[in-house]
C-alpha positions as CSV (number, residue, x, y, z in Angstrom):
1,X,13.6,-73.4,-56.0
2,X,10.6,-73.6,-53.9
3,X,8.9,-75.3,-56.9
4,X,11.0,-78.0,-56.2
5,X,10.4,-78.5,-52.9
6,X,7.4,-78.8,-53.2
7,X,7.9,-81.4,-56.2
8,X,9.9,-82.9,-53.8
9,X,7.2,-82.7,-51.0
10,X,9.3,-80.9,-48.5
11,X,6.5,-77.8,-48.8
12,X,2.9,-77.6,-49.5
13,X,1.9,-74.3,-51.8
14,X,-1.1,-72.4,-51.3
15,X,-2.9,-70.2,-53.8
16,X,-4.4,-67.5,-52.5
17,X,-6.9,-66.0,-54.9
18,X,-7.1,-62.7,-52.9
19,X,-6.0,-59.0,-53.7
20,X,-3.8,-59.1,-54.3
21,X,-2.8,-63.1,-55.1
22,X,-0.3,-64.7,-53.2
23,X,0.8,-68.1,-52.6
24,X,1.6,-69.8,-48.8
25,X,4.2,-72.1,-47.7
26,X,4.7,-74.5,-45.7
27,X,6.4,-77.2,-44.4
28,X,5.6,-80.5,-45.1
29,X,6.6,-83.3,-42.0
30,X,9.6,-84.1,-44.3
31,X,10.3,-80.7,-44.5
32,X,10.0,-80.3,-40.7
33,X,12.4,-82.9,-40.1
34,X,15.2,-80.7,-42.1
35,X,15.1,-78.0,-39.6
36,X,17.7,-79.8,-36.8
37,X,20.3,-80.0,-39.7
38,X,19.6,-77.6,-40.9
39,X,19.9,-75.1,-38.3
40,X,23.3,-76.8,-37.3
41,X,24.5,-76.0,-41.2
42,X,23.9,-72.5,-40.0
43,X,25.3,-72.9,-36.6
44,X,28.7,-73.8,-38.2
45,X,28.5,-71.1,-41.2
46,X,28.3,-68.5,-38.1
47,X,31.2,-70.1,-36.4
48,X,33.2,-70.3,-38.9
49,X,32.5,-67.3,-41.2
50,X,35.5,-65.8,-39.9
51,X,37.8,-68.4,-40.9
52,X,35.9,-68.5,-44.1
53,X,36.4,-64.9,-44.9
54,X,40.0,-65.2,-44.3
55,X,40.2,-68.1,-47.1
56,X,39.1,-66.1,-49.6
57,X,41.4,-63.5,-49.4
58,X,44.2,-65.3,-51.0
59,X,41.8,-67.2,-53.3
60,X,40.4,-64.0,-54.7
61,X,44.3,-62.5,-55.3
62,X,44.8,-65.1,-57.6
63,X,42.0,-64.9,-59.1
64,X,42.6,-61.4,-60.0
């Protein structure tokens, strides 16, 4: 996934050669620009987990 985004140019990857190696993230400007909708995608999720939750429930009985 975060290969991707970086393909995608949404991150920048940083090798770090150190011990021991590790690689950085971060966000590209594109990348930056995702964090308003993205933050309201999570906004929602919270608000509506509940309601969420409860739609399983018979989804999952069937599925049993």
């Amino acid at each position: 996934m975060l290969s991707t985004l970086e393909r995608d140019g949404i991150v920048t990857r940083t090798v770090n050669p150190e011990a021991p190696p590790h690689d950085e993230y971060d966000l590209t400007p594109p990348g930056r620009s995702l964090e308003v909708p993205i933050r309201a995608v999570a906004e929602w999720a919270e608000r509506n987990m509940p309601r969420i939750t409860r739609a399983r429930v018979p989804h999952d009985r069937r599925a049993a």
